[in-house]
C-alpha positions as CSV (number, residue, x, y, z in Angstrom):
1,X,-81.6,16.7,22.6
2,X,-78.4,15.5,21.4
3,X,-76.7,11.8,22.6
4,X,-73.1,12.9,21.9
5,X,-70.7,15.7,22.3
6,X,-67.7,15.3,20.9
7,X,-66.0,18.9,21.6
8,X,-64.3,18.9,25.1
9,X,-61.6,20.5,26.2
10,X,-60.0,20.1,29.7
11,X,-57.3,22.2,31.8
12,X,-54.8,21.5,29.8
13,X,-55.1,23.3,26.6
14,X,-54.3,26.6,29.4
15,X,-57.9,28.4,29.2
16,X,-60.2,25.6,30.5
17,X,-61.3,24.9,34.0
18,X,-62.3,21.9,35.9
19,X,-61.5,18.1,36.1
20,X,-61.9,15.7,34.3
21,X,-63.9,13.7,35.9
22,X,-66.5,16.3,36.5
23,X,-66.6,16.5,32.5
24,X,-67.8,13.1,32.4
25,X,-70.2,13.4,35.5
26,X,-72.1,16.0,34.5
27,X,-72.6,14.4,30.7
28,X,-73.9,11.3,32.4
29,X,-76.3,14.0,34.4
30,X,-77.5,15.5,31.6
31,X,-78.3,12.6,29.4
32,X,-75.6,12.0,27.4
33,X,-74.8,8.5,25.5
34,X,-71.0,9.6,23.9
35,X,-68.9,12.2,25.4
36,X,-65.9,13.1,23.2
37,X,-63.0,14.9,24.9
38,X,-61.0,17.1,21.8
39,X,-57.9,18.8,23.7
40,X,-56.7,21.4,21.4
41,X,-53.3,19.4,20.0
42,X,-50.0,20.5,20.5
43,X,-47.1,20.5,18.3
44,X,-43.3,20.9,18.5
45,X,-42.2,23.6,18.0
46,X,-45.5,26.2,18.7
47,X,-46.0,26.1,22.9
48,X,-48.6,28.4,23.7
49,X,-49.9,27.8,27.0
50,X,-53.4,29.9,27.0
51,X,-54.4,28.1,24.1
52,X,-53.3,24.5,23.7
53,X,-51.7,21.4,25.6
54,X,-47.8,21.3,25.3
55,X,-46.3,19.0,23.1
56,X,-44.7,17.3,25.7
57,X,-47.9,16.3,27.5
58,X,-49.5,15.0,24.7
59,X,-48.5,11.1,26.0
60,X,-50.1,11.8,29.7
61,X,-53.2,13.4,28.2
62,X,-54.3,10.3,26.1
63,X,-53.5,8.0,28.9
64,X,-55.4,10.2,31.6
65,X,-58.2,9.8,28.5
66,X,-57.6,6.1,28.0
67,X,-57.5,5.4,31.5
68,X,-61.2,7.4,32.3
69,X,-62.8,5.8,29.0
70,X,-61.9,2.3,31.0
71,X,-63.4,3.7,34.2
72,X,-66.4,5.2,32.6
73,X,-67.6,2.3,30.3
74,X,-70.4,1.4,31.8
75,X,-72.0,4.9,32.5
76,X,-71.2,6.7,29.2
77,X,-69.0,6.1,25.7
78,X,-66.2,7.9,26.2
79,X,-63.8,8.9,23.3
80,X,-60.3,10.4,23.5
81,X,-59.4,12.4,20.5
82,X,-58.1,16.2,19.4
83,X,-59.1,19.2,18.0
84,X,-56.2,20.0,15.7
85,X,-55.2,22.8,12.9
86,X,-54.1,21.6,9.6
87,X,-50.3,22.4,8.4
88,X,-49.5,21.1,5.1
89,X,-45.9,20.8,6.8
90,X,-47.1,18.4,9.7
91,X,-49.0,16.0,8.0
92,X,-47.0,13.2,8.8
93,X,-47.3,14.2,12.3
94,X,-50.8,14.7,12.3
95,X,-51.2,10.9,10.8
96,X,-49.6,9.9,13.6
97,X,-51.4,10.9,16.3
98,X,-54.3,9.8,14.2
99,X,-52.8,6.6,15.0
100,X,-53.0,6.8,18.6
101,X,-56.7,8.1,19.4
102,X,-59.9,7.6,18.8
103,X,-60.7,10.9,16.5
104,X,-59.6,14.2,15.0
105,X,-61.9,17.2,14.7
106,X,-60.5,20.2,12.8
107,X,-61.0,23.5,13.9
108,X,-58.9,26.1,12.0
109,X,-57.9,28.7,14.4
110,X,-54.6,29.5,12.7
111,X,-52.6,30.3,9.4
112,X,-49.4,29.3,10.6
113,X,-48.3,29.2,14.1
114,X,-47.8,33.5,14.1
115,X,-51.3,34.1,12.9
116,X,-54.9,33.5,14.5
117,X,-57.9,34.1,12.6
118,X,-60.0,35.8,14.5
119,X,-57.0,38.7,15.5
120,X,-57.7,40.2,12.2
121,X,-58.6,38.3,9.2
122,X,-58.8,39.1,5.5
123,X,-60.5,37.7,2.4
124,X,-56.9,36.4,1.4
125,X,-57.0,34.4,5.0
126,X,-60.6,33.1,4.9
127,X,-59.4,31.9,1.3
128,X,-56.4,30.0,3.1
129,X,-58.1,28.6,5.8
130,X,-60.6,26.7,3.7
131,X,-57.6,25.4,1.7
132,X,-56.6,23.9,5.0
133,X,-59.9,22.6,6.2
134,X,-60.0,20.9,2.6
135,X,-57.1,19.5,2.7
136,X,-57.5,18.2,6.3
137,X,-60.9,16.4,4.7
138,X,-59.2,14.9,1.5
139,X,-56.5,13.7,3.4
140,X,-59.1,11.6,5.6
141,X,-57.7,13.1,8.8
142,X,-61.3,13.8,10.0
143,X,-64.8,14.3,9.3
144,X,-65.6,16.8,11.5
145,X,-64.9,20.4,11.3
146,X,-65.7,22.6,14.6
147,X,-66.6,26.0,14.1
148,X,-66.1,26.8,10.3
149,X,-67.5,30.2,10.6
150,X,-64.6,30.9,13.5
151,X,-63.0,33.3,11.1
152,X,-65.6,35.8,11.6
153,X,-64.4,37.2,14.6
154,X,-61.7,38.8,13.0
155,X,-64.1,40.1,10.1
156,X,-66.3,43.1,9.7
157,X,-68.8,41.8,7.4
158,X,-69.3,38.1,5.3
159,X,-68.0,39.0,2.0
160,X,-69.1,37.4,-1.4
161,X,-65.3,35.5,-1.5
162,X,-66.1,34.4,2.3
163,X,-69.4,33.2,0.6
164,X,-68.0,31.0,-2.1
165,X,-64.8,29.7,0.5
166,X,-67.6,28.4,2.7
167,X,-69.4,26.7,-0.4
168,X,-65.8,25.0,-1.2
169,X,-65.4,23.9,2.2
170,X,-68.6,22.4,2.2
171,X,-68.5,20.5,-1.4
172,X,-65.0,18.8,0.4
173,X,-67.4,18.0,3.9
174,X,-70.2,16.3,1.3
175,X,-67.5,14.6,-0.8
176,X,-65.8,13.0,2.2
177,X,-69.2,12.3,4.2
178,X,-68.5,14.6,6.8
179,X,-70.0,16.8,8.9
180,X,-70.3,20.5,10.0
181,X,-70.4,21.8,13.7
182,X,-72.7,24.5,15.3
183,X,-70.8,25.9,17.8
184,X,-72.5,26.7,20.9
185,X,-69.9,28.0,22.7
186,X,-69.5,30.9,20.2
187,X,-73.2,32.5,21.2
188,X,-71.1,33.5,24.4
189,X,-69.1,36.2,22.2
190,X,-72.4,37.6,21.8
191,X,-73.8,39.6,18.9
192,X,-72.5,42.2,16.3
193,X,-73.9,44.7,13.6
194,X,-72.8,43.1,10.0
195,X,-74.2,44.9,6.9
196,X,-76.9,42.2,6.9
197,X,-77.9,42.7,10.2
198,X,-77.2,41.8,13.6
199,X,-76.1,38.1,14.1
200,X,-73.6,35.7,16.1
201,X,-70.0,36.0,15.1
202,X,-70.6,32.3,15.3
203,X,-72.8,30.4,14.7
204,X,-72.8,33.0,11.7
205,X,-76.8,32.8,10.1
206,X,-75.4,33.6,6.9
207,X,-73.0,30.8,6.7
208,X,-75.3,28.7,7.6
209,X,-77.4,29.7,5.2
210,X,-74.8,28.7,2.5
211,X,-74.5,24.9,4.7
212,X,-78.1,24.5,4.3
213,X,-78.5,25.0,0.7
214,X,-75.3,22.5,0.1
215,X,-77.3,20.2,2.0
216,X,-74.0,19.2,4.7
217,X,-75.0,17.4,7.7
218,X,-75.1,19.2,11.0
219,X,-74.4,18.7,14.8
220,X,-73.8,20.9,18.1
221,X,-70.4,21.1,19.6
222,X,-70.7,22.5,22.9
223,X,-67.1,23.3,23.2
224,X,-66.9,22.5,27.1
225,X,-64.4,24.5,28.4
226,X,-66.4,24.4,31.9
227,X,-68.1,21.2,33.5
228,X,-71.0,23.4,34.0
229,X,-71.8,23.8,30.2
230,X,-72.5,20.2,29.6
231,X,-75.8,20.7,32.3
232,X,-77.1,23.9,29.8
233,X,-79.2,21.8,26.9
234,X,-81.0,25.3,26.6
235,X,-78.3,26.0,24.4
236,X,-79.5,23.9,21.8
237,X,-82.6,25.1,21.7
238,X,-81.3,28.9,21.7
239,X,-79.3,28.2,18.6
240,X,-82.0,26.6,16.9
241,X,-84.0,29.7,17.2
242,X,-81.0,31.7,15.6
243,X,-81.4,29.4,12.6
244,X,-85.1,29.3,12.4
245,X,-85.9,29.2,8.7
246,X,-82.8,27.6,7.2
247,X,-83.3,23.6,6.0
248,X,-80.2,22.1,8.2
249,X,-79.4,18.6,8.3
250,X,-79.1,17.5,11.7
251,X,-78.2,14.1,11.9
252,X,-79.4,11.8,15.2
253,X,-76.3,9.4,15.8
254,X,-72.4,10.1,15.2
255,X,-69.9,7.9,15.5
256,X,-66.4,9.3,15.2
């Protein structure tokens, strides 16, 4: 099993349930040594309140966060950070709240603030979003990226451009000594018929595929979005079995 989680959300990102606390709780129950809690960030200007924090919240949140690692020292290693998307247009803001917690993961939902990837995504977008994921990377922003294969929920098959977009992305994860997330939250979309079988939206096998012959390092991100998931460690396990037969490099310790 995993020590560490470091994708959490709470109640304020608009599509989370739970408290806080019971986050934490049931990470101490189930064995874990880090919890990390990643509120989807917000930024001025884009308020969307089934899907991330509001700006204006974003002092209270890392205090709350602050305030429970304190609390919690001596039971479990708590770490405040965020799950952001890269804009090429809010870099300075995003090296600022770099400044102020603890780490960034990357997960590339969006284009620009009109577009989400998985309502409808074309080569031409998957090509984009790796631009961004790169960039995020090179600019040493992170070194984790959640959910790469996230895309595929608004595709209908893995196309040879998806394939070598992936392989970019993960030359710019090796180059920076980063890591790649299996996302167990995503097995709850269930599967789908692609034209080389039936498979996970995400984790997507065949991106995998490509992360395993790159040779990137690998860890879960259960993706709390419910105190409850943090009790299932079956779901490592289950996504295991959905990789069976591809060379990943899981890694034991991470310290973001």
């Amino acid at each position: 099993m995993q020590s560490f989680n470091y994708h959490t959300h709470t109640v304020r990102c608009g599509h989370a349930v739970g408290k806080d606390e019971e986050y934490i709780q049931n990470a101490i129950k189930s064995g874990f040594q880090v919890l990390g809690f990643s509120e989807h960030l917000g930024y001025d200007g884009w308020d969307d309140p089934q899907e991330r924090i509001p700006f204006l919240e974003m002092d209270a949140y890392f205090q709350r966060m602050y305030e429970l690692k304190e609390k919690y020292k001596d039971q479990i290693e708590i770490r405040v950070g965020v799950e952001f998307e890269y804009f090429e247009d809010k870099k300075e803001y995003l090296k600022d709240v770099q400044s102020r917690c603890d780490y960034m993961i990357v997960g590339q939902h969006a284009k620009n603030f009109d577009h989400y990837y998985d309502h409808g995504c074309s080569d031409d977008d998957v090509d984009y979003m790796a631009e961004q994921i790169i960039a995020a990377l090179d600019a040493k922003l992170t070194t984790y990226v959640a959910h790469v294969d996230y895309f595929m929920l608004g595709k209908e098959d893995f196309t040879k451009r998806n394939e070598e977009a992936i392989a970019r992305i993960c030359d710019a994860v090796n180059r920076n000594d980063a890591v790649l997330e299996i996302n167990l939250k995503g097995m709850k979309y269930g599967k789908k018929v692609y034209p080389t079988g039936m498979q996970y939206m995400y984790p997507h096998y065949d991106v995998f595929k490509i992360i395993a012959n790159k040779g990137c390092k690998v860890v879960f991100g259960y993706d709390a979005h419910n105190p409850s998931v943090l009790l299932d460690r079956s779901l490592e396990q289950i996504a295991q079995k959905e990789m069976q037969g591809l060379q990943l490099h899981f890694i034991d310790t991470l310290k973001l």
